[in-house]
C-alpha positions as CSV (number, residue, x, y, z in Angstrom):
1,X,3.4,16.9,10.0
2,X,2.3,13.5,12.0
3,X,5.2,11.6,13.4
4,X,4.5,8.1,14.6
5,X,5.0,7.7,18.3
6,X,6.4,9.9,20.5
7,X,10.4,11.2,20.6
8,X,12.8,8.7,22.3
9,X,14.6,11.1,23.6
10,X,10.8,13.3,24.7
11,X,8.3,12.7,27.1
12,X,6.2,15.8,25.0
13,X,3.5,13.2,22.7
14,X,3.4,13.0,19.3
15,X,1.9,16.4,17.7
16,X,-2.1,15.9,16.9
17,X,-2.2,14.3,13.2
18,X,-3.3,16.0,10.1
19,X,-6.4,15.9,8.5
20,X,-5.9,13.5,5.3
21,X,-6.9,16.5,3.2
22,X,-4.4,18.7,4.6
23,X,-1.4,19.8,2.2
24,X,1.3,17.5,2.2
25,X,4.7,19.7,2.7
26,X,7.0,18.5,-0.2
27,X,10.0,18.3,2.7
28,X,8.6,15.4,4.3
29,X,10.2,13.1,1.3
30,X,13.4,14.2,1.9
31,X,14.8,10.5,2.7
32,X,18.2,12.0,4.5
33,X,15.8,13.6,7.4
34,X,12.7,11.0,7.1
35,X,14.1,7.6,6.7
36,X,13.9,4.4,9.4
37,X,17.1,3.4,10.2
38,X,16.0,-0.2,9.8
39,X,19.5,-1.9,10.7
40,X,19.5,0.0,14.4
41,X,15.5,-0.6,14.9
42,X,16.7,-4.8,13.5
43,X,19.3,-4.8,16.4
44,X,17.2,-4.4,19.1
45,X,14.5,-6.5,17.7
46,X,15.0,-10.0,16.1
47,X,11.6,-10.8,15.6
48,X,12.0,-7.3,13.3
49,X,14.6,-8.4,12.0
50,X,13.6,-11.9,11.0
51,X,10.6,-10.2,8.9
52,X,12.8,-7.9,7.1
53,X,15.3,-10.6,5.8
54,X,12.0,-12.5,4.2
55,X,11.2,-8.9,2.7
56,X,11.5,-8.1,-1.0
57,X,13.7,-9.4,-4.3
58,X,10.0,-10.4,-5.4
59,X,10.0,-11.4,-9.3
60,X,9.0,-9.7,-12.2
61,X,7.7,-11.1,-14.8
62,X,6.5,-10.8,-18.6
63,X,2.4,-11.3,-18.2
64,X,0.4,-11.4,-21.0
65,X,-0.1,-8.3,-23.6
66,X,-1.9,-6.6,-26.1
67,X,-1.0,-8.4,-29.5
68,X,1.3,-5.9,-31.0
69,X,1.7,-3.5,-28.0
70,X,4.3,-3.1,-25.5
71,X,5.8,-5.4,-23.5
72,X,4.0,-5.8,-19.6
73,X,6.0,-6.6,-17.0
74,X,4.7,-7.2,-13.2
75,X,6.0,-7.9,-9.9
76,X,4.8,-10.2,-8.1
77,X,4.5,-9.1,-4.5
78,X,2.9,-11.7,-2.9
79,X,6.0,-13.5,-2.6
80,X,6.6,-11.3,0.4
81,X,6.1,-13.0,4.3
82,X,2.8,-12.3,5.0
83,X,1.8,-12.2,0.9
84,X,1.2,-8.9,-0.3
85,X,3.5,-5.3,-0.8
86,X,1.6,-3.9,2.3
87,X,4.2,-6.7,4.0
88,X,6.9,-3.5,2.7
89,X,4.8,-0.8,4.2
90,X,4.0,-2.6,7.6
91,X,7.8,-3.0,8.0
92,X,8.4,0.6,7.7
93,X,5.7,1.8,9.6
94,X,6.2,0.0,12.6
95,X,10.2,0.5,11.7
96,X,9.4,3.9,12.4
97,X,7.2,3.4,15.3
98,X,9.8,1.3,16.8
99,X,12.7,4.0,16.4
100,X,10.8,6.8,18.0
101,X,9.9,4.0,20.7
102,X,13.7,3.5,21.5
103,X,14.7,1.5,23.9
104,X,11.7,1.9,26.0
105,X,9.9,-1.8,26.9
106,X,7.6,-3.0,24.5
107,X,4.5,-3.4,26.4
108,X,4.7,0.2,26.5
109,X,4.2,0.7,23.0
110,X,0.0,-0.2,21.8
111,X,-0.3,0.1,17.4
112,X,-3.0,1.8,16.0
113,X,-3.6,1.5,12.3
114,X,-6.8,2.0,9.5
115,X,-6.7,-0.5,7.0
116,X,-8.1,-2.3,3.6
117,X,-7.1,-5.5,4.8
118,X,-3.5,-6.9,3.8
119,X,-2.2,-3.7,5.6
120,X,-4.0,-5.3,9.1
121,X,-2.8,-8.8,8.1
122,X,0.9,-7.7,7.8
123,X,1.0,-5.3,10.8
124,X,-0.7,-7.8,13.2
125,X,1.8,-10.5,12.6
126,X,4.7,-8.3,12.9
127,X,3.0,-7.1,16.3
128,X,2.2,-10.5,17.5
129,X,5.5,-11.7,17.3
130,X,7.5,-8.6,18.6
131,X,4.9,-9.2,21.3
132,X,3.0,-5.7,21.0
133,X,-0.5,-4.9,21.5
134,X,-2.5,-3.7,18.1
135,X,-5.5,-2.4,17.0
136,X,-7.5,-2.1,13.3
137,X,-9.8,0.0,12.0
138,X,-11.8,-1.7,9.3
139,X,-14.1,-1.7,6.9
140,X,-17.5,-3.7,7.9
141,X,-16.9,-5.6,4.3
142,X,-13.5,-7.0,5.6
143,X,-13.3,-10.2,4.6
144,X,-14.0,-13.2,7.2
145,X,-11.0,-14.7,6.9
146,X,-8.7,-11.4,7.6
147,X,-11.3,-10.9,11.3
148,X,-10.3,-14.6,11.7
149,X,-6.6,-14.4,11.9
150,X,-6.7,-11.0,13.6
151,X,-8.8,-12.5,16.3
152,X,-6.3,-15.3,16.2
153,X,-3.3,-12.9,16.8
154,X,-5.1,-11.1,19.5
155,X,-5.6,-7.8,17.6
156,X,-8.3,-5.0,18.5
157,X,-10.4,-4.3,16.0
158,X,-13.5,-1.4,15.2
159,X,-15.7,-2.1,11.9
160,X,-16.9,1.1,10.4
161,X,-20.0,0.5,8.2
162,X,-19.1,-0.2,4.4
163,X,-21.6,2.0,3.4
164,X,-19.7,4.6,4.7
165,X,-16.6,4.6,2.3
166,X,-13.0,4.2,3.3
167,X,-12.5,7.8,4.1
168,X,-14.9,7.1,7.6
169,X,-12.4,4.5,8.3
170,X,-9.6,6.9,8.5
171,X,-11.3,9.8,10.2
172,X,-12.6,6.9,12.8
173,X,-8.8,5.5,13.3
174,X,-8.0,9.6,13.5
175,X,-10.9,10.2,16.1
176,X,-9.4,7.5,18.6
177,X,-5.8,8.7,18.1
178,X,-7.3,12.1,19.4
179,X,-9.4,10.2,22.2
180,X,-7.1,7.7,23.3
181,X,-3.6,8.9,23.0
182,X,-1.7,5.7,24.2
183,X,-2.5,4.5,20.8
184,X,0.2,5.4,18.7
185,X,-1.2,5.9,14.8
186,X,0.8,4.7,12.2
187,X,-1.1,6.7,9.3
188,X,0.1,5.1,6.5
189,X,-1.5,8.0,4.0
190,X,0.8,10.6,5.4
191,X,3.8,8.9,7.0
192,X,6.7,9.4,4.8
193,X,8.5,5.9,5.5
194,X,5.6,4.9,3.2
195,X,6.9,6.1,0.2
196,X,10.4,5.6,0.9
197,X,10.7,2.6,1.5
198,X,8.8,1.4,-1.7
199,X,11.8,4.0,-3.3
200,X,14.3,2.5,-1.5
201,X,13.2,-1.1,-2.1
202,X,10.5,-1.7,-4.3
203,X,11.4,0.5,-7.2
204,X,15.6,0.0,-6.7
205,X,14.2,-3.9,-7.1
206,X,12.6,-3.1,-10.2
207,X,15.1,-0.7,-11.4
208,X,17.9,-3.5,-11.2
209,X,15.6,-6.2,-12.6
210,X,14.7,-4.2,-15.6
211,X,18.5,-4.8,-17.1
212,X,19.0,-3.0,-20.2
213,X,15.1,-2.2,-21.0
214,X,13.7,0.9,-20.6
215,X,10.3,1.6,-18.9
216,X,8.1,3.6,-20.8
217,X,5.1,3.5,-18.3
218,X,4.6,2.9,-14.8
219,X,1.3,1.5,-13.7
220,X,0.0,1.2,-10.1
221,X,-3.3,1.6,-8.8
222,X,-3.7,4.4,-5.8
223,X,-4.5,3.0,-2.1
224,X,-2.3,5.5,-0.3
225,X,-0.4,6.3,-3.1
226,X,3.0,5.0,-1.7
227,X,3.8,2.3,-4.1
228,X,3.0,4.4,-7.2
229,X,4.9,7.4,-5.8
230,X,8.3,5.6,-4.1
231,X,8.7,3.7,-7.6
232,X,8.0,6.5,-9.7
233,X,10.8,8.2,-7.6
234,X,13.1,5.1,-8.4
235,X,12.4,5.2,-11.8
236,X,12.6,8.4,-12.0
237,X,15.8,8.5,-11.4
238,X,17.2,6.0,-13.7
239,X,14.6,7.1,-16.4
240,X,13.3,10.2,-16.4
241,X,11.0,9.7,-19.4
242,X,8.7,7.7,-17.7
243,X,5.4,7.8,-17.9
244,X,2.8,7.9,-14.1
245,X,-0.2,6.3,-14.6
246,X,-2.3,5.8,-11.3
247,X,-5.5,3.1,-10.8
248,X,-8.6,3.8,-9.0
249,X,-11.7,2.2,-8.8
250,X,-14.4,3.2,-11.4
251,X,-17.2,3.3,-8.7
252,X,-15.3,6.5,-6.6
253,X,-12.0,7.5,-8.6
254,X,-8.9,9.7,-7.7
255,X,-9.9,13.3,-6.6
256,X,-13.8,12.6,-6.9
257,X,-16.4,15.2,-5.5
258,X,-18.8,12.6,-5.2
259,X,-19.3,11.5,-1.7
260,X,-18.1,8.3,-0.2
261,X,-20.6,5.1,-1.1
262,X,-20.5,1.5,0.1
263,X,-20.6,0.1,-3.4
264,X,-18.4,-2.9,-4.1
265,X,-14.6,-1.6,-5.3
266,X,-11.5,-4.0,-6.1
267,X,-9.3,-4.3,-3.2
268,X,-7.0,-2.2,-1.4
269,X,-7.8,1.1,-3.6
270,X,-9.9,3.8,-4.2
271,X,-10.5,7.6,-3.8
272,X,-11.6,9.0,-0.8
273,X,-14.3,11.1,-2.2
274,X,-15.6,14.7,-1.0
275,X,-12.9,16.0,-3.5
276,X,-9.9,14.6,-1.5
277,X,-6.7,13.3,-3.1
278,X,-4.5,10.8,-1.7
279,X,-1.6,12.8,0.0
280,X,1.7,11.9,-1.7
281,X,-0.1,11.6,-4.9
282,X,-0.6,15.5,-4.7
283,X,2.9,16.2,-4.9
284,X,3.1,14.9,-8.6
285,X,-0.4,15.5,-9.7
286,X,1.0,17.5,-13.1
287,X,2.9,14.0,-14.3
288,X,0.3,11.5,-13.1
289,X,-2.3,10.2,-15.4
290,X,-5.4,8.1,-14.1
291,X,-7.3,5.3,-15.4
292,X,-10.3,3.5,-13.9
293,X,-11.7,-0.3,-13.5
294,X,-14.8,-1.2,-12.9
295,X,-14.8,-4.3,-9.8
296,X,-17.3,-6.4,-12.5
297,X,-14.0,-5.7,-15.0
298,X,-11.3,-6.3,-12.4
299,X,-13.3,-9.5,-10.7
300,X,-13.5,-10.7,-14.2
301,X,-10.1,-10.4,-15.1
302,X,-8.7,-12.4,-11.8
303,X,-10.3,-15.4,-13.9
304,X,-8.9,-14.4,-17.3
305,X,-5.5,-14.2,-16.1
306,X,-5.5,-17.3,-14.0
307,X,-7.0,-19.4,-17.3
308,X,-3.9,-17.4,-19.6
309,X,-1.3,-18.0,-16.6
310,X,-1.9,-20.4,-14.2
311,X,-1.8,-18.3,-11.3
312,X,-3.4,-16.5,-9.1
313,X,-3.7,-12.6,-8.5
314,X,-6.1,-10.5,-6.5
315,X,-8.4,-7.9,-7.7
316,X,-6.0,-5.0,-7.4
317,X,-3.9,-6.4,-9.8
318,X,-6.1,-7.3,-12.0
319,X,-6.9,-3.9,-12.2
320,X,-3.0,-2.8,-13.2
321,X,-3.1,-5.2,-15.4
322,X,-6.0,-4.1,-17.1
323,X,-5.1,-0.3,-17.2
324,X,-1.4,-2.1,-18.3
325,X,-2.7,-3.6,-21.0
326,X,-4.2,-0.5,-22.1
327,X,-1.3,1.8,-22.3
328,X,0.6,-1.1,-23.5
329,X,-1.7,-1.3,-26.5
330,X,-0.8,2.7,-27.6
331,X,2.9,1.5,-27.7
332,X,5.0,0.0,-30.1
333,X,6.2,-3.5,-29.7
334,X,9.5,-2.4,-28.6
335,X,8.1,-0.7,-25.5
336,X,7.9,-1.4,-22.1
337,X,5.2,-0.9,-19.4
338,X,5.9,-2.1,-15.5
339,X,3.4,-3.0,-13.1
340,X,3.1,-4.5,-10.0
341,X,0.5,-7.1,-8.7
342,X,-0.3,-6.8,-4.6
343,X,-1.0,-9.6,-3.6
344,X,-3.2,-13.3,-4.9
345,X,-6.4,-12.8,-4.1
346,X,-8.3,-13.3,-0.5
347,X,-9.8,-16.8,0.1
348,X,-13.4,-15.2,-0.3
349,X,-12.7,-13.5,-3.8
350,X,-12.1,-17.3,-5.2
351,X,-14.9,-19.0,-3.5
352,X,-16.6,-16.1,-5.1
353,X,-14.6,-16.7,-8.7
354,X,-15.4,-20.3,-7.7
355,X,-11.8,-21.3,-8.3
């Protein structure tokens, strides 16, 4: 199993990291042995610190339903710092990071991390103000504006061509972990802080905001899986009943055996294709169901809801809230289906939208 950075207490590096289509051992969930100890890691870092306190108690709100159907409910995470939930997951990646760092100086420590893009944008403002070096992997469609404020924050990046899929931008990030060892890789599809800190935040948020109504679904769409699986083990826990429903994009969906393709996907999702499935997804593949959205369908509906609402969402939720909608629609009125919106949208999606 990969552990991010090396052992405070070791001069031994960190062991070689998985494959992304390795098995994921079950164990590595266990949040007793795998947890950041986020107050200790805060101590020694203010600038850590300071992030986490702007972290989380996002809203959730009623959005707009099927006439009829269930109830759908969202959370709106880009209310976080840096404006999406990957604001959650760059905390507790580099959290974790930082506590196998120990007390070590800084400048000794260099971030190496794949990403879709708000991932990038959370981790390299975290980094520039804790005053550590970074570096992305990227897609070669990243949007301008993400390159820009990278650039700005003095952050290494490596573009892997689109047409490649996402799954080249991993194994890339993976081959210069192997290369270049004084790159520590966060690897945000199989570090367990991932999932439990959405657990430990995200879904006890949600649990506690739900008062007395019951969830019947749970809707999120499948980057890494993190966010659908640390809720669903929230909920879970409060209400067993619930139902998993994970998003993918239509063009290469969860568990595809079709190869990676370059076509155009809504953001910050997809499968990985060649027949791989997202890691922590695996665990609970018996009690997760799948739906798809097209990115005409999910582009399309970042207008609809912002003409219905008011406000903006990005792509990725527009896709939860299209699959909401649907599973809201088999449901009586007296139902409830949660979802969670990412983040609002790049600036290039509504130049695109021309909103």
């Amino acid at each position: 199993m990969y552990q991010a950075g090396n052992d405070a207490n070791s001069s031994h590096p960190a062991p070689r990291p998985e494959p992304l289509e390795a098995p994921y051992p079950p164990g590595s969930l266990d949040p007793v042995r795998a947890a950041v100890d986020t107050a200790a890691v805060a101590e020694r870092h203010p600038a850590y610190e300071k992030f986490g306190q702007e972290l989380g108690n996002t809203s959730l709100i009623e959005v707009p339903g099927p006439r009829g159907g269930a109830a759908v409910l969202a959370k709106c995470e880009w209310e976080n710092p840096a404006g999406s939930v990957k604001d959650r997951v760059a905390h507790a990646l580099l959290g974790s990071a930082l506590q196998r760092h120990g007390d070590r100086p800084l400048d000794e420590l260099r971030i190496l991390e794949y990403s879709g893009g708000s991932l990038a944008n959370a981790l390299s403002r975290l980094c520039a103000d804790l005053g550590i070096r970074s570096r992305f992997v990227l897609s070669s469609a990243s949007p301008g504006s993400l390159l820009g404020t990278l650039a700005e924050r003095g952050a290494r990046v490596d573009l892997v061509d689109k047409e490649r899929g996402f799954l080249e931008v991993v194994r890339e990030a993976l081959r210069i972990a192997a290369a270049e060892p004084e790159w520590t890789l966060l690897y945000q599809h199989r570090n367990p802080a991932n999932v439990l800190l959405q657990e430990r935040t995200t879904g006890a948020e949600l649990v506690a905001q739900l008062g007395g109504r019951v969830p019947d679904a749970w809707v999120a769409s499948i980057g890494t899986g993190g966010t659908l699986i640390g809720v669903l083990r929230a909920l879970r826990a409060r209400f067993p009943a619930v139902r998993a429903v994970g998003v993918t994009p239509a063009e290469l969906p969860y568990g595809s055996e079709e190869p990676p393709n370059g076509q155009r996907k809504y953001a910050g999702s997809g499968g990985m294709g060649h027949g791989i499935r997202q890691p922590f997804v695996t665990l609970y593949d018996d009690e997760t169901e799948h739906r798809t959205v097209s990115y005409p369908r999910a582009f399309a509906a970042m207008g609809e809801f912002r003409d219905l609402t008011g406000l903006r969402i990005g792509s990725s939720a527009a896709a939860n809230w299209l699959a909401a909608k649907e599973i809201a629609a088999g449901l009586p009125a007296s139902a409830t289906v949660v979802t969670v919106f990412p983040d609002a949208g790049t600036p290039e999606e509504w130049e695109q939208l021309g909103r």
